[in-house]
Structures are given as C-alpha cells and as structure tokens.
N, C-alpha and C positions, 0 to 999 in steps of 0.2 A: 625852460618851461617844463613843469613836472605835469605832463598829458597822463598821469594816472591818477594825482588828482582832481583833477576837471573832470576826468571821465569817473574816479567815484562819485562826485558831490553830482551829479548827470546822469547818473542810472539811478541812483537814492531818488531824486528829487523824479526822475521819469516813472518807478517804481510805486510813489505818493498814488501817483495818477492811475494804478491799476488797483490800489487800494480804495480810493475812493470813485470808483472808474461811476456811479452813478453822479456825484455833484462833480465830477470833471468833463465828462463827458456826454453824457445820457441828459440831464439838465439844458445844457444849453442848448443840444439839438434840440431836445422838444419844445424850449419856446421858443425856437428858431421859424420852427415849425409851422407853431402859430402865428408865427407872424404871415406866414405862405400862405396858408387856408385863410385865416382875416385879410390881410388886406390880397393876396394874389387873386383870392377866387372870390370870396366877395364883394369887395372895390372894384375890382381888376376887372371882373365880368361885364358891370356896366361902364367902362370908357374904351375909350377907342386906342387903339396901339400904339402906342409914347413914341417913336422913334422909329422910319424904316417900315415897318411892320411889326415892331417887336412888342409881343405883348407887354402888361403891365409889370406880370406876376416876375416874368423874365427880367423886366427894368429892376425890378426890387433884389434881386439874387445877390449883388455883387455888393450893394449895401449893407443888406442883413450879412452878410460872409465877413465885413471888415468892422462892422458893429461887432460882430458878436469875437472876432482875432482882437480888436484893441482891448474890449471889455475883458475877456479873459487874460491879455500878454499881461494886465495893469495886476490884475487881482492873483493870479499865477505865482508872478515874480513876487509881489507884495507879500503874500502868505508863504512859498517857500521861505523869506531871509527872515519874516518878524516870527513866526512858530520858534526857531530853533532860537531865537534871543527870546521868546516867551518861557521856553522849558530850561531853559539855559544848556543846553549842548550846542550853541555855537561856539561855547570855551573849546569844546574838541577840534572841532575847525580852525579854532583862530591858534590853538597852541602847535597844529601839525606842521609842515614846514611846507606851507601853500603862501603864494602870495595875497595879494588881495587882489592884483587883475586873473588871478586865475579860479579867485572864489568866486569874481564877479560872470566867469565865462561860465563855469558851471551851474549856477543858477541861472542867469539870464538864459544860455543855451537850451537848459531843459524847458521854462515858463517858455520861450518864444516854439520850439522843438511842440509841446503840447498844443498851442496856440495855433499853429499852421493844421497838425491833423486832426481838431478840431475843423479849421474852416475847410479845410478838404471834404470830411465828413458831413459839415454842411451842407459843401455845392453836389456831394452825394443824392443827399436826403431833398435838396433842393429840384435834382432831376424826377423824380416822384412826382414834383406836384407842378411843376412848369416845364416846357421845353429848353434846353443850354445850349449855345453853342459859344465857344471859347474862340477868339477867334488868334488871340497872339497868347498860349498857352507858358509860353518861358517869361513873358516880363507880368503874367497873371502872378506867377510862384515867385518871382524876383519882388513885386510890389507886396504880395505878404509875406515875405521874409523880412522884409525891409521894416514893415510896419511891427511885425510881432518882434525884431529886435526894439526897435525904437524905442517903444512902450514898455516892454518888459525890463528895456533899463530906468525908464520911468516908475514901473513899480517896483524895482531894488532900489531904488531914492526913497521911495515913498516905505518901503519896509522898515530900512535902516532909521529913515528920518524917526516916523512913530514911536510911541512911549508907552502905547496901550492901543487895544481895540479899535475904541472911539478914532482915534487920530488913523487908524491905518483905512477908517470910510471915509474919513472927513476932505481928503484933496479927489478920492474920485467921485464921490457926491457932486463936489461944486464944480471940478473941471472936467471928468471923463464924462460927469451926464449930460451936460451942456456938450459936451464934443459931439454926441450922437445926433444931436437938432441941426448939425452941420450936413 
C-alpha cells in the first residue's frame, strides 16, 4: 500500500476545499441555515413539539445535517475524479505507480473527510438557532462516516462514469433529489 500516495491525492483534493472554501463550505451552511429560520422558526413556532417535548426546529437538525453530507459526499467526490479527466492531469495520476484502490481511497477519503466537517459545521451553526442535545454522540459520527463514505463512492462512479458536464448532474438530478423527499 503506497500511504504517500493516498495521502498526496488527500491533501490536494482537501486543499481544493480551502481554495474554494466559499462554494465548499460557506454555501451550504448558509442554505442550511435557511432552512432553520423557514421552517424551525416559522413552521416550527406554530406546532406543538413532534416527539417527547422536542421542538420542531430540533426534529429538523439531523435531517438537514445528512441532506446536506449526502448532497455534498455525491457532488465532492463527483467533481474531485471528473475536473482532473476534464483538464486531463489525471494522466499524471494514472501513470505514477498508484493503484486504483489507492486512487479510489484518496479521493473518496478527502470528498467523505469534507463531507463530515461540513455536517459538523452544520450542527454548529445549527446550535444558534434551535436547542441540541446529542444523545449517543459515537454512533451520531459512526452513521456520517458511514453515509459520507457511501455516497462519496457513489459520486466516484458517477465521476468516472460521466463524459461531460451534463451527465455528471444527470444521475444526481434524478436520484440524489428524490433521495432528499425520503
């Protein structure tokens, strides 16, 4: 297992993320956001407490948190693998003496790796405007690890698959946005 390349193609691809640290980062909290203030405070405000006594806004947290992990792990991964076959420096990848499950660890690692501190950031940003309490905090980080791998090898399929643009919205248009109505 060559562990220096994983961890180059995994600080490049984690790197991307502070280059664009506004549509990586800053983006999705803020419509994360809005979803908090529409529906937590003004839905939220007129029903009665979904569960226990847990308010609405609280009920909504953990949904908006794995909405906005799958949405990103998809789109993460997807655009790490197809950019570098769009400029063509995936030749440089593909001619180093890397496997391909170790090209697959390095991308998928850093999209799922973005993916989580994102929804961390989230349920941050999420404390701000509803009350949280966590109650089994290790299988919370165990179930978005889980998910943001999953998906983020979902959109390394979906990278590789693609031949253009078009095709790299085309499988999360019809299946990640139906996923979210779940």
């Amino acid at each position: 297992m060559n562990w220096r390349a994983i961890w180059a193609i995994y600080t490049f691809e984690m790197a991307r993320t502070g280059r664009t640290l506004f549509q990586s980062i800053v983006s999705p909290v803020l419509s994360t956001s809005l979803y908090f203030v529409v529906f937590g405070s003004a839905i939220g405000g007129r029903m009665q407490p979904v569960v226990e006594g847990l308010e609405y806004g609280s009920f909504l947290v953990p949904g908006l948190i794995m909405l906005s992990l799958f949405t990103e792990s998809v789109s993460n991964a997807s655009f790490g693998i197809h950019m570098p076959r769009f400029t063509g420096t995936i030749f440089e990848v593909l001619s180093a003496p890397v496997s391909a499950f170790e090209i697959v660890l390095g991308y998928v690692g850093a999209a799922a790796t973005k993916s989580v501190m994102l929804g961390l950031v989230i349920l941050a940003t999420a404390a701000f405007f509803v009350p949280i309490q966590i109650l089994h905090p290790f299988w919370m980080i165990a179930f978005m690890l889980l998910t943001a791998v999953t998906f983020s090898l979902f959109g390394f399929i979906i990278g590789i698959w693609a031949k253009n643009w078009e095709q790299m919205q085309l499988v999360p248009m019809l299946i990640v946005t139906p996923l979210t109505f779940l």
